[in-house]
C-alpha positions as CSV (number, residue, x, y, z in Angstrom):
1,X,160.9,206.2,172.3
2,X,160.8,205.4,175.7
3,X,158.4,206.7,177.9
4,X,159.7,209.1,180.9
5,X,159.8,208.1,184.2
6,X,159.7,210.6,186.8
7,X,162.8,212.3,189.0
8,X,160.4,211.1,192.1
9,X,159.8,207.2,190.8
10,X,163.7,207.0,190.0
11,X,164.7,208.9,193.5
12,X,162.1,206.0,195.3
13,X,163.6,203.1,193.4
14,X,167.2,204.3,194.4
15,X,166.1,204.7,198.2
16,X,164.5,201.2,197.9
17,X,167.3,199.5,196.4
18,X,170.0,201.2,198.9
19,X,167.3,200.7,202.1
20,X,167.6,197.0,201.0
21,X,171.3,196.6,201.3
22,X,171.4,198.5,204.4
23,X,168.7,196.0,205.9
24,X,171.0,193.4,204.4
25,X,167.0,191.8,203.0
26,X,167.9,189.9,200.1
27,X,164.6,189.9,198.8
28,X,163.6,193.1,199.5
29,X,167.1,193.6,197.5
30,X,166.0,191.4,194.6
31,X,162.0,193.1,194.3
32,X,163.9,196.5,193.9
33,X,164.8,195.2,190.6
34,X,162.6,194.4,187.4
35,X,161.5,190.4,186.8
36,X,164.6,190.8,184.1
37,X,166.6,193.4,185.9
38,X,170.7,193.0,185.4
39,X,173.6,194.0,187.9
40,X,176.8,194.2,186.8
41,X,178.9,194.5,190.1
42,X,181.3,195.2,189.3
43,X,181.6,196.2,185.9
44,X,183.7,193.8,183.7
45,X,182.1,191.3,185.6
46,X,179.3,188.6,184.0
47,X,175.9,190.0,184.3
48,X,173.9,189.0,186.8
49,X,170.0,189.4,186.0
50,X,166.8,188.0,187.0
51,X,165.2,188.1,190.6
52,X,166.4,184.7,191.6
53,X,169.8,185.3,190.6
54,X,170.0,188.9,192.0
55,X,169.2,187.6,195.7
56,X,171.8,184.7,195.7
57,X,174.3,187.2,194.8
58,X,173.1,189.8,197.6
59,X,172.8,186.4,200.4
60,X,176.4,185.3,199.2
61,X,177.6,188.9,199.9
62,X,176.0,189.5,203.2
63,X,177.3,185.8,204.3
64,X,180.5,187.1,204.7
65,X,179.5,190.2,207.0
66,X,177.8,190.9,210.4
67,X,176.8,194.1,209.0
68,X,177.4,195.8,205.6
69,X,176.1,198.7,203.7
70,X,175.8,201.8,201.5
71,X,175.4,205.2,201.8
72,X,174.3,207.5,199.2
73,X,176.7,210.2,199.4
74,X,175.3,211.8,196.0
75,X,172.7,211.1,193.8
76,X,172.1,212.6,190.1
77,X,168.8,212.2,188.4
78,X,168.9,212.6,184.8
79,X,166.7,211.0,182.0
80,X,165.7,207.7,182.8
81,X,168.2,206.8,185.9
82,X,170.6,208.1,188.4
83,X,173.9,208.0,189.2
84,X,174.9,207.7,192.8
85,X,178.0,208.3,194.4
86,X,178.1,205.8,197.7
87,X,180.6,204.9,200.6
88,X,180.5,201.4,201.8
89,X,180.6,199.7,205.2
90,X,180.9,197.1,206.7
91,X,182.0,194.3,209.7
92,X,182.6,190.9,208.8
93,X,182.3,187.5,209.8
94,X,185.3,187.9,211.9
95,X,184.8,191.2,212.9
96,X,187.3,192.9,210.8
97,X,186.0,196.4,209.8
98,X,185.7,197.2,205.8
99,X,185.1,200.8,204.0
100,X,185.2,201.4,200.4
101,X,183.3,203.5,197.8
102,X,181.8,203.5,194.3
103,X,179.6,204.6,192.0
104,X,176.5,203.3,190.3
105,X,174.8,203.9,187.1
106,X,170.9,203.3,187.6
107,X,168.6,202.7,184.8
108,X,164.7,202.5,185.8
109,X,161.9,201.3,184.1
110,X,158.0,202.6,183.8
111,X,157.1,200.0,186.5
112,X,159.5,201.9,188.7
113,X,161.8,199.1,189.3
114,X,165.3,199.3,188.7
115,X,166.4,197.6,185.0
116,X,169.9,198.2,185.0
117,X,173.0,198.6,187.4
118,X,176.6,199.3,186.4
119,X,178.8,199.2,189.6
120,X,181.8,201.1,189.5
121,X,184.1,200.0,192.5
122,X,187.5,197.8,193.4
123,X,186.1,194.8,195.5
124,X,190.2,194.1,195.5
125,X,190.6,197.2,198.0
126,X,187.5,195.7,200.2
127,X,188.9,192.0,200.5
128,X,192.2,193.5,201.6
129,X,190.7,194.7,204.4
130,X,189.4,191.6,205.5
């Protein structure tokens, strides 16, 4: 059985991973994950897991924006995660402005890094903004 983490540890690793994204700071973005920690953004798509891998997918997101970010609109802690409910924002490249929303399922580990994400959004309705 797997030990418990704590509401607090899982309510710090979602305010570090979200903080992150708002700074657009890939790394800071990639160390708010486990050594082995997995996104699947969104889900249906290949996982995407390891450090390394996690911060070229967060650079080759924020390439396309001047700004872009996420904002917790709800957050549930329960066992060993959280699920948040977030609103998304964003200018791009060519200074087209973006909003969407989705959800994410958060798994945490004892270290208090993040092990799993499962995204649940439409990038579709984002890009046809742009």
């Amino acid at each position: 059985m797997n030990t418990p983490v704590s509401p607090d540890t899982i309510a710090h690793a979602v305010r570090t991973y979200f903080l992150a994204i708002r700074a657009m700071d890939a790394e800071a973005f990639a160390n708010a994950f486990a050594e082995d920690g997995t996104t699947f953004d969104p889900v249906g798509s290949p996982a995407i897991t390891g450090r390394a891998a996690l911060r070229e997918f967060f650079q080759s997101i924020c390439g396309n924006f001047k700004s872009v970010g996420l904002t917790e609109d709800s957050v549930f802690v329960a066992g060993n995660g959280a699920a948040v409910k977030w609103t998304g924002y964003g200018t791009s490249t060519s200074g087209k402005e973006v909003n969407f929303e989705g959800v994410d399922v958060i798994e945490v580990n004892q270290d208090g890094k993040i092990q799993t994400i499962h995204a649940y959004w439409n990038p579709a309705g984002m890009i046809a903004q742009l």
